[in-house]
PDB file of N, CA, C and O in Angstrom, chain B, residues numbered from 101:
ATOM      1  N   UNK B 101       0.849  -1.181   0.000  1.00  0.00           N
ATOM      2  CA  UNK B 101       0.000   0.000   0.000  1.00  0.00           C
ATOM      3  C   UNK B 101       0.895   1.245   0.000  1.00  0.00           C
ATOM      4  O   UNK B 101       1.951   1.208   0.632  1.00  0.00           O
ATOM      5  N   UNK B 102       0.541   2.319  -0.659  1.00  0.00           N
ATOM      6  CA  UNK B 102       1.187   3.451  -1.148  1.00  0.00           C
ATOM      7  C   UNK B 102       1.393   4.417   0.079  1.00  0.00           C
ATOM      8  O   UNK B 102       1.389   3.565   0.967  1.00  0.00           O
ATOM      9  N   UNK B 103       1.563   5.558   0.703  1.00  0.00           N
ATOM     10  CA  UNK B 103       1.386   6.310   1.667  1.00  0.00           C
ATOM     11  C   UNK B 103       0.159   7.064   0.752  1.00  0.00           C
ATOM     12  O   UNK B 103      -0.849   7.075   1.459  1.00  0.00           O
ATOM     13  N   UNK B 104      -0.093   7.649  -0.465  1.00  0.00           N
ATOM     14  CA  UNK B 104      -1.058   8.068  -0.869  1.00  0.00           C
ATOM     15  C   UNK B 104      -2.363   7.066  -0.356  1.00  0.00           C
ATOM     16  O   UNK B 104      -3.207   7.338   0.497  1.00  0.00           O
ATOM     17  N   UNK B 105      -2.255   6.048  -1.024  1.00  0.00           N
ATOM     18  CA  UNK B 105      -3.781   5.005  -0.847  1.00  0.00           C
ATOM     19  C   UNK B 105      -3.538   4.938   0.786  1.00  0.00           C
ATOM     20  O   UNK B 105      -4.354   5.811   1.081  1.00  0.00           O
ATOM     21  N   UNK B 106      -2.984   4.510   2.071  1.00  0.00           N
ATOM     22  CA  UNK B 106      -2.618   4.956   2.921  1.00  0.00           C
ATOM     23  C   UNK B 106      -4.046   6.079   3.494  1.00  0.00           C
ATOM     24  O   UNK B 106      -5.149   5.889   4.006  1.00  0.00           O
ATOM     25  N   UNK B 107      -3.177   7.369   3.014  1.00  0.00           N
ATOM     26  CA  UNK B 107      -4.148   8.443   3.257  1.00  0.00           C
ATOM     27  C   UNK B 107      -5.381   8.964   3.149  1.00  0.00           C
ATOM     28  O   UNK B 107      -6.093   9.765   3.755  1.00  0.00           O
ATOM     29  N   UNK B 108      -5.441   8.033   1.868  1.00  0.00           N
ATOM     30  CA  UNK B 108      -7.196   8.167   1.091  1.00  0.00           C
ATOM     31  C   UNK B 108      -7.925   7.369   1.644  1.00  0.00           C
ATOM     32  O   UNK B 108      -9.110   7.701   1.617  1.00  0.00           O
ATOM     33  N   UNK B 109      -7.640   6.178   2.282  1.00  0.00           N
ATOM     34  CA  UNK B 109      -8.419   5.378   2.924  1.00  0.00           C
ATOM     35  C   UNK B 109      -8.623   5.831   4.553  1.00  0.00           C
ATOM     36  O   UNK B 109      -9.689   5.639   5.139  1.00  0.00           O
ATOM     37  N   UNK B 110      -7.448   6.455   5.186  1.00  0.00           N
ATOM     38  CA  UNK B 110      -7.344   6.973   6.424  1.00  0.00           C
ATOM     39  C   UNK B 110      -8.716   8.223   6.130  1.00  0.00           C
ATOM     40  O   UNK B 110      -9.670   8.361   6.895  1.00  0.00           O
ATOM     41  N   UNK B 111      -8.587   8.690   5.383  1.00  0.00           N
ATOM     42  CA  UNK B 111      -9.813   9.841   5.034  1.00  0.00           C
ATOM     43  C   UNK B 111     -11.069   9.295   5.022  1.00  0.00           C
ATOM     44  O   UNK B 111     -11.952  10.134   5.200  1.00  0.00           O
ATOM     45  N   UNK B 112     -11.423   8.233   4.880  1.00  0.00           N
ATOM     46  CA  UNK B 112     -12.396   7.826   4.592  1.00  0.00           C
ATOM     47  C   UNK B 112     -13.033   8.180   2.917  1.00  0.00           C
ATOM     48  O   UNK B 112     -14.203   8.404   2.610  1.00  0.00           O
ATOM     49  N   UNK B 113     -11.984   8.143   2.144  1.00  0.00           N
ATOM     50  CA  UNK B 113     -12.552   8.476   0.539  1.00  0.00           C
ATOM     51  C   UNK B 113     -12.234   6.823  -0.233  1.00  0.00           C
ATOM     52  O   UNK B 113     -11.388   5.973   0.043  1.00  0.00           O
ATOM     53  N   UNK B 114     -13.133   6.848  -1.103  1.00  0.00           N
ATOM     54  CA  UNK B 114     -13.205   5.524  -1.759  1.00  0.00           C
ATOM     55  C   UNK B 114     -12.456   6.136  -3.181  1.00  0.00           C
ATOM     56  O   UNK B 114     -12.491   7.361  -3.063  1.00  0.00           O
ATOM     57  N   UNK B 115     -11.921   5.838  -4.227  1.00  0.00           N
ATOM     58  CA  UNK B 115     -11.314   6.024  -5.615  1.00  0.00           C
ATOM     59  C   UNK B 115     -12.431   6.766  -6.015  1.00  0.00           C
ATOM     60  O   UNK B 115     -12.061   7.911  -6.274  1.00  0.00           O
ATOM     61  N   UNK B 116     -13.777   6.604  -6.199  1.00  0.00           N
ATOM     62  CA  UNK B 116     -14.528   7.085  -6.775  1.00  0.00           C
ATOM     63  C   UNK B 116     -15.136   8.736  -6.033  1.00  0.00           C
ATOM     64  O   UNK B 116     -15.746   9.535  -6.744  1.00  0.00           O
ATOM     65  N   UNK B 117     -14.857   9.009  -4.625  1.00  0.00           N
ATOM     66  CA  UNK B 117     -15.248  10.137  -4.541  1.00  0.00           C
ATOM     67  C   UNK B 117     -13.942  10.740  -4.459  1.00  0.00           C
ATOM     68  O   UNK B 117     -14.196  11.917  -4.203  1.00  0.00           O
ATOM     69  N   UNK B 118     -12.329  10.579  -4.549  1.00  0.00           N
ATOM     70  CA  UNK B 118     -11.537  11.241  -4.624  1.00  0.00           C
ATOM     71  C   UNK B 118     -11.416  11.747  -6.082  1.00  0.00           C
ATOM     72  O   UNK B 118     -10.867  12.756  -6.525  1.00  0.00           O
ATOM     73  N   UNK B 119     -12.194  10.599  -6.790  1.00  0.00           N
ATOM     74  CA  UNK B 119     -11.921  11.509  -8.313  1.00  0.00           C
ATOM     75  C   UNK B 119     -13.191  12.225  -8.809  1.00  0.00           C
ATOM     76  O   UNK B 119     -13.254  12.832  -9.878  1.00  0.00           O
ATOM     77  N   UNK B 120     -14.293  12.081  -7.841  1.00  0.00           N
ATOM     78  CA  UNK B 120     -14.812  13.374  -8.009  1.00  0.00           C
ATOM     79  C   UNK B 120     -14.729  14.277  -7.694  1.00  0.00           C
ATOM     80  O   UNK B 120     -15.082  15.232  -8.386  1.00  0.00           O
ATOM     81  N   UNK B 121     -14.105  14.429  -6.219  1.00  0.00           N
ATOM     82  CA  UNK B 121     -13.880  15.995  -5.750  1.00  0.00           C
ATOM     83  C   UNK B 121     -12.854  16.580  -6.388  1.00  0.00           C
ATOM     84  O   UNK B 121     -13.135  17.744  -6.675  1.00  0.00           O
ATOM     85  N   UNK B 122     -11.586  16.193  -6.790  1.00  0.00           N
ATOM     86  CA  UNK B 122     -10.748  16.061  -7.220  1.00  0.00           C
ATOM     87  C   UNK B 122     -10.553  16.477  -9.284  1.00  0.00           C
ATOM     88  O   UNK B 122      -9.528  16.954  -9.772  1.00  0.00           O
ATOM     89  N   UNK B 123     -11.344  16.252  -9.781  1.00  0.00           N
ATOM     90  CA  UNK B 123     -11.877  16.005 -10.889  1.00  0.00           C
ATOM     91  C   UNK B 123     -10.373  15.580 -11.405  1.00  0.00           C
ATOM     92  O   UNK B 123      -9.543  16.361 -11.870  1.00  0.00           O
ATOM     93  N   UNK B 124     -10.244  14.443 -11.255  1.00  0.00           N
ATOM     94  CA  UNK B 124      -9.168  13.285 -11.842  1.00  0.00           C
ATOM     95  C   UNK B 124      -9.497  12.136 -11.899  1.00  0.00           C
ATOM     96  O   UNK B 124     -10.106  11.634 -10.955  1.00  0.00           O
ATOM     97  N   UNK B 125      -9.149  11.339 -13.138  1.00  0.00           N
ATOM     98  CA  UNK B 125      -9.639   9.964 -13.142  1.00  0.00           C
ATOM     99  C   UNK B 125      -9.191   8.731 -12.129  1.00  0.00           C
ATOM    100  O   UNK B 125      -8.206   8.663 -11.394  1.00  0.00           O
ATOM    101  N   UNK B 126     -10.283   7.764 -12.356  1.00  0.00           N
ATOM    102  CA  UNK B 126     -10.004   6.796 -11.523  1.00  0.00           C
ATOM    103  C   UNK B 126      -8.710   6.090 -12.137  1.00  0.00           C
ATOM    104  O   UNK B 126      -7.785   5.649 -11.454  1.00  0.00           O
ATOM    105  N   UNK B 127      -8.768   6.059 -13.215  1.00  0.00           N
ATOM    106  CA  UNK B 127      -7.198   5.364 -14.117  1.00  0.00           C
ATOM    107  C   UNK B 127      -6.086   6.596 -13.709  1.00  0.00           C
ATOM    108  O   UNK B 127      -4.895   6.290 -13.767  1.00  0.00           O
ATOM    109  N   UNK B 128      -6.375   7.687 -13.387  1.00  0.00           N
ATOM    110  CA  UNK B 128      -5.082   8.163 -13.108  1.00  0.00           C
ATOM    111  C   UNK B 128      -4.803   7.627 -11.462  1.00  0.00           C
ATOM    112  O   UNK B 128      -3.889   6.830 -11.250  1.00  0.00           O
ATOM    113  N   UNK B 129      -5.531   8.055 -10.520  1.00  0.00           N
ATOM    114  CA  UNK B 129      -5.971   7.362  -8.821  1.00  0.00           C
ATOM    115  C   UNK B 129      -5.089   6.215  -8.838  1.00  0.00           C
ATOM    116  O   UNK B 129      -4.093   6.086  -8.126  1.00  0.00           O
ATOM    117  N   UNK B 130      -5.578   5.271  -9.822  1.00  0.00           N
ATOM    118  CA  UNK B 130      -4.957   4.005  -9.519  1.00  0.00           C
ATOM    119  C   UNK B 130      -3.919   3.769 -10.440  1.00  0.00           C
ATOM    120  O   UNK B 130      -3.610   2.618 -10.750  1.00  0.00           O
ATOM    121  N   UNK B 131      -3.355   4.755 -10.903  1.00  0.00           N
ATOM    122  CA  UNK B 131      -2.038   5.053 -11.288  1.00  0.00           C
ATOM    123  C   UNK B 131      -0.838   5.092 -10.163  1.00  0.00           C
ATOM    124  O   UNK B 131       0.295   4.632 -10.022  1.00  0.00           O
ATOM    125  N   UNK B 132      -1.892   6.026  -9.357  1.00  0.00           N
ATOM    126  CA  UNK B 132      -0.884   6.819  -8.308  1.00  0.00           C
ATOM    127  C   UNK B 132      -0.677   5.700  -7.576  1.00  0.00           C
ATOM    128  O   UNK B 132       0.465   5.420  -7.213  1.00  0.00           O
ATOM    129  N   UNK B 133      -2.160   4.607  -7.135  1.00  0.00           N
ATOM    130  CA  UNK B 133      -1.483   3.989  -5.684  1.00  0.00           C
ATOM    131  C   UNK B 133      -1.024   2.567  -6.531  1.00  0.00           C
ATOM    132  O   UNK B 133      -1.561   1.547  -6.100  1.00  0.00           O
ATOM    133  N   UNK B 134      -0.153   2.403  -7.611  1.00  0.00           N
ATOM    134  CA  UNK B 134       0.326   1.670  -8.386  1.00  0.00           C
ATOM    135  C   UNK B 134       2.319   1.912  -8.498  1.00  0.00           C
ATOM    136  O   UNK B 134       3.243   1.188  -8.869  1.00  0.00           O
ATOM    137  N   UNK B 135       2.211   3.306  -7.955  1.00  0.00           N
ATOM    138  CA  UNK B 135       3.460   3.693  -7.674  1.00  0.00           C
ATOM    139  C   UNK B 135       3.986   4.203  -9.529  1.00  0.00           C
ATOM    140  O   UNK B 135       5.130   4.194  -9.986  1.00  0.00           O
ATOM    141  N   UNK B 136       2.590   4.628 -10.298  1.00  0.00           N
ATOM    142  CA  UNK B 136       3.498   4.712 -11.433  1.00  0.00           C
ATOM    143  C   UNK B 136       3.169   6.399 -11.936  1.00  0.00           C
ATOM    144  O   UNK B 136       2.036   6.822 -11.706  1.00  0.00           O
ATOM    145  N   UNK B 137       3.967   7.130 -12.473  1.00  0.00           N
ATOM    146  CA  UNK B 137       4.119   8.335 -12.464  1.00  0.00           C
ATOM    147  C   UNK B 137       2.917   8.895 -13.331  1.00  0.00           C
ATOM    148  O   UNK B 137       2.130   8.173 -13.942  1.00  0.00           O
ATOM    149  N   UNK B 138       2.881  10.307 -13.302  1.00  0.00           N
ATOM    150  CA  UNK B 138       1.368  10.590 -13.755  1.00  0.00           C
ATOM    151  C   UNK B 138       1.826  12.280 -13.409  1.00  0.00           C
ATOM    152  O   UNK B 138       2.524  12.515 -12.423  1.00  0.00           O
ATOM    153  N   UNK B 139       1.476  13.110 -14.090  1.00  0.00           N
ATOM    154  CA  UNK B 139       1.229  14.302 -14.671  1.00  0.00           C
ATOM    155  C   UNK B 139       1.431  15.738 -13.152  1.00  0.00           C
ATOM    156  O   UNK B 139       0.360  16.281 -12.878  1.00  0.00           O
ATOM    157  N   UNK B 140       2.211  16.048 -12.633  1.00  0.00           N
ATOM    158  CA  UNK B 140       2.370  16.684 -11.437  1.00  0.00           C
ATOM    159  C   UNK B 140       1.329  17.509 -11.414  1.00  0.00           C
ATOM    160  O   UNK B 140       0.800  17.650 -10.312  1.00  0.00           O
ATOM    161  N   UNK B 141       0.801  18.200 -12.474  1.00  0.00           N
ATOM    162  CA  UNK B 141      -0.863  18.914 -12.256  1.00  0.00           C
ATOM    163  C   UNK B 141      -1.757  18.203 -11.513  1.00  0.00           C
ATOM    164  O   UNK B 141      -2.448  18.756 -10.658  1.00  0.00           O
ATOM    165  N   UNK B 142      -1.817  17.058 -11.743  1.00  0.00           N
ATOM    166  CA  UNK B 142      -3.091  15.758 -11.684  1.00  0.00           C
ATOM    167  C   UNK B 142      -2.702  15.717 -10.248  1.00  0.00           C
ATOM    168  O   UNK B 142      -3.503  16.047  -9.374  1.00  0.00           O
ATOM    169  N   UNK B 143      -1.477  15.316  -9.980  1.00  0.00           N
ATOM    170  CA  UNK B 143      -0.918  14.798  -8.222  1.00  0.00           C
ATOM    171  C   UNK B 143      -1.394  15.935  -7.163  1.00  0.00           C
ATOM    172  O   UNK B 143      -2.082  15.689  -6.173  1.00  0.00           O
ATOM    173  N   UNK B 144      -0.921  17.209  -7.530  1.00  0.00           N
ATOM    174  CA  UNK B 144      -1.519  18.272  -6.961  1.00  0.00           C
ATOM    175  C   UNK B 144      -2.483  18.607  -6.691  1.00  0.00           C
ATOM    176  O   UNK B 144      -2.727  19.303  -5.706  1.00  0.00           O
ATOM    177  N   UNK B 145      -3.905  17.878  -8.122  1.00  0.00           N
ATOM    178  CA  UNK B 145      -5.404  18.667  -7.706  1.00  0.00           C
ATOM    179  C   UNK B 145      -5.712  16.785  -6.254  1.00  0.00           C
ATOM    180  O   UNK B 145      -6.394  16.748  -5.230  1.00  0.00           O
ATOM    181  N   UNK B 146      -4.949  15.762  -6.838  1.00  0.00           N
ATOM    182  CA  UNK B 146      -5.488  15.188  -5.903  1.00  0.00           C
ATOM    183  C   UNK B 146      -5.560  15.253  -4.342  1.00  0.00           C
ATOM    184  O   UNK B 146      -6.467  14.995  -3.550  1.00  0.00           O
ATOM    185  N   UNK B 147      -4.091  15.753  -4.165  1.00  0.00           N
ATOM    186  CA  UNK B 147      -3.622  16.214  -2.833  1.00  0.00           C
ATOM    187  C   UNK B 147      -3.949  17.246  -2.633  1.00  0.00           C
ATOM    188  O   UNK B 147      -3.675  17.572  -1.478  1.00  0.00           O
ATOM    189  N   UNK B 148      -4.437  18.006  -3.197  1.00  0.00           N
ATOM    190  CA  UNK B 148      -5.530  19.271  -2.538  1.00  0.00           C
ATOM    191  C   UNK B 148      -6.667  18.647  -2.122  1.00  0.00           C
ATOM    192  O   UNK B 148      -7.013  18.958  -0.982  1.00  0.00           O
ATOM    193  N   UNK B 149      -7.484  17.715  -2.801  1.00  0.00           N
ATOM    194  CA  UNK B 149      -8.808  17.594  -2.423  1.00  0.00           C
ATOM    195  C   UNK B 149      -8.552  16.772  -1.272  1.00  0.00           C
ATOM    196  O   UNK B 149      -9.136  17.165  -0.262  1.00  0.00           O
ATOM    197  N   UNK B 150      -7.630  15.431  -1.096  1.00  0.00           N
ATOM    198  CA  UNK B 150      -7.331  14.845  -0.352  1.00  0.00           C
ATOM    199  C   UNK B 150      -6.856  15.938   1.380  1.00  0.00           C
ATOM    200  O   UNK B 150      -7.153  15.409   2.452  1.00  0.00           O
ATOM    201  N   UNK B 151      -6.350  16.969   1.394  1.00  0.00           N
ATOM    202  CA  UNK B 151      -6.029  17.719   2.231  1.00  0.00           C
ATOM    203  C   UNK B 151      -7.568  18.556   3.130  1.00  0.00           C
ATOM    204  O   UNK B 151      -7.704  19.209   4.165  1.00  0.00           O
ATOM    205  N   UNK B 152      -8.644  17.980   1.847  1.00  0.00           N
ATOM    206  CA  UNK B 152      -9.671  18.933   2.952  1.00  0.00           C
ATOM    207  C   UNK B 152     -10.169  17.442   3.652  1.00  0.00           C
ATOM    208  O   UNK B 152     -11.123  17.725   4.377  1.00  0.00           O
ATOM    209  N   UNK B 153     -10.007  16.563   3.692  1.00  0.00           N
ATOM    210  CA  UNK B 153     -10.473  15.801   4.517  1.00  0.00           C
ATOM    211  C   UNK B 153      -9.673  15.124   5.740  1.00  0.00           C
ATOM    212  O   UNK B 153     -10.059  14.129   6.354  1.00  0.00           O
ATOM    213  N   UNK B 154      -8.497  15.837   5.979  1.00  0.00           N
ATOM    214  CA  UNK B 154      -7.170  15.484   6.788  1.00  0.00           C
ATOM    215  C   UNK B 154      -7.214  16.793   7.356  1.00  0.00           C
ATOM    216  O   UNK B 154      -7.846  17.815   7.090  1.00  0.00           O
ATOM    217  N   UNK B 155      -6.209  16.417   8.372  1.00  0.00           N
ATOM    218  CA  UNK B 155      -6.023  18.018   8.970  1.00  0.00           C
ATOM    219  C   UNK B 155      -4.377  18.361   9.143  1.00  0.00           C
ATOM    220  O   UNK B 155      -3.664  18.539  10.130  1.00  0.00           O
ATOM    221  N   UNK B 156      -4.122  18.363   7.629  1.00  0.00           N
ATOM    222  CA  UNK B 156      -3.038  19.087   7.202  1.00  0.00           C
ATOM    223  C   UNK B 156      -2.844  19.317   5.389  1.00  0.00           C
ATOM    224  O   UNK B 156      -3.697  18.811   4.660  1.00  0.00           O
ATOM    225  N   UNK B 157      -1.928  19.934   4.908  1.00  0.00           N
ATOM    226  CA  UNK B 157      -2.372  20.114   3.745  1.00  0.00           C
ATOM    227  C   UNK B 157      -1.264  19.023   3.103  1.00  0.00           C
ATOM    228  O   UNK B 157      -0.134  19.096   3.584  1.00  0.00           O
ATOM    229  N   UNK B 158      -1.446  18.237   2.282  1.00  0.00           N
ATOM    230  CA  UNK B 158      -0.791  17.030   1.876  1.00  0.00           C
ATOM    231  C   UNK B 158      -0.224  17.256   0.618  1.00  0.00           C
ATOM    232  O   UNK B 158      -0.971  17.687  -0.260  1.00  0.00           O
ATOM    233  N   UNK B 159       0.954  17.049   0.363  1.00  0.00           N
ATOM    234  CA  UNK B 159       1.336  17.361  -0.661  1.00  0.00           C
ATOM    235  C   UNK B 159       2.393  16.424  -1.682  1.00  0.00           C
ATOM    236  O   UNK B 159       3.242  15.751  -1.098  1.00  0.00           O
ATOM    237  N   UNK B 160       2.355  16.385  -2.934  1.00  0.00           N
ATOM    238  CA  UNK B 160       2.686  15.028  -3.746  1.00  0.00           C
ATOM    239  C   UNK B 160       3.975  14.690  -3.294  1.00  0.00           C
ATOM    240  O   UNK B 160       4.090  13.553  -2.838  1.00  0.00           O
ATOM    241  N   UNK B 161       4.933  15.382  -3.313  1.00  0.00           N
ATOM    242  CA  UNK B 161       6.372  15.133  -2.682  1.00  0.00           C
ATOM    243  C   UNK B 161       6.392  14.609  -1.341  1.00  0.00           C
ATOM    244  O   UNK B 161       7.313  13.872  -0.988  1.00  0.00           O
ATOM    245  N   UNK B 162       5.587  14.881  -0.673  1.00  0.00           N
ATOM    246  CA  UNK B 162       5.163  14.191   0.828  1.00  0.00           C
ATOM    247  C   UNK B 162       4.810  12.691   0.522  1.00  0.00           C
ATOM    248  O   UNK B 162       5.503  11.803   1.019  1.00  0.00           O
ATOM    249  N   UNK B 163       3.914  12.445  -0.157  1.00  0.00           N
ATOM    250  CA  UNK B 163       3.363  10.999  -0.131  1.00  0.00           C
ATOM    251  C   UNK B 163       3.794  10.152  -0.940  1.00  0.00           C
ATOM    252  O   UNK B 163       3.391   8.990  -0.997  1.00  0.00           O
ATOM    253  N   UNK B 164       5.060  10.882  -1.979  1.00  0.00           N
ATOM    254  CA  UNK B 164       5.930  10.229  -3.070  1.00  0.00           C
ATOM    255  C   UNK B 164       5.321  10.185  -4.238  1.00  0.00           C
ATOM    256  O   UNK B 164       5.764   9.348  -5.024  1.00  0.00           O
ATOM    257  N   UNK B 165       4.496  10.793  -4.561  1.00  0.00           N
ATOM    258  CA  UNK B 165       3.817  10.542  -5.814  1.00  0.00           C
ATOM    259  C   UNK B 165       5.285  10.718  -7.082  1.00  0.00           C
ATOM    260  O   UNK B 165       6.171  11.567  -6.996  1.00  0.00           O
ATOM    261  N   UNK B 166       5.195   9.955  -7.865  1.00  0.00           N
ATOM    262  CA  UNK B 166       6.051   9.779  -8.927  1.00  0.00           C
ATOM    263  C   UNK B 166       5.578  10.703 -10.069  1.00  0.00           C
ATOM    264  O   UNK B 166       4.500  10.364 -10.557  1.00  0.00           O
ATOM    265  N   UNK B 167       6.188  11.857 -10.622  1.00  0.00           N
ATOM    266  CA  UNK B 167       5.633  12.537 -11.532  1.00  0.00           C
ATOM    267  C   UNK B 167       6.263  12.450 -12.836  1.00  0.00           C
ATOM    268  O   UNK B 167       7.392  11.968 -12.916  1.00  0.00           O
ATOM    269  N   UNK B 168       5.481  12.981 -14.152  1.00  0.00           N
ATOM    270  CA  UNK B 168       6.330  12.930 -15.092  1.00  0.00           C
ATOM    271  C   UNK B 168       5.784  15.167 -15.490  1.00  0.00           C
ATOM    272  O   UNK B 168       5.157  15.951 -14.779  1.00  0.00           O
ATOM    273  N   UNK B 169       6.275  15.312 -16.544  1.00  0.00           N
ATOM    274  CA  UNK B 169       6.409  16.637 -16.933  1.00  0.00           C
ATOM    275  C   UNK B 169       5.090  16.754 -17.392  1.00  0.00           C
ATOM    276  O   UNK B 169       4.693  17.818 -17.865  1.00  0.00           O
TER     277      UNK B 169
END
């Protein structure tokens, strides 16, 4: 398990409402907790949305998200 998937589940968010609040796909989601790199825009809107349900602000370099350009 990823420290991202980790967190999303500690939140109580399922894949499907992180990529709605989030507006990112579930193929990108399970990109991320796959450990495989994905678009640093995309990592960012997730870890924003992911941050209102935590009580700190979470950020892709924090949870290792693997990015590409």
């Amino acid at each position: 398990m990823t420290k991202f998937e980790e967190l999303r589940t500690n939140a109580g968010l399922t894949i499907t409402q992180l990529s709605k609040e989030s507006d990112v796909s579930r193929a990108t989601i399970e990109k991320v907790e796959k450990d495989l790199p994905v678009r640093a825009a995309l990592a960012a809107r997730l870890c924003n949305a992911l941050s209102k349900h935590l009580d700190h602000q979470v950020t892709y370099q924090e949870v290792g998200i693997r990015t590409v350009r």
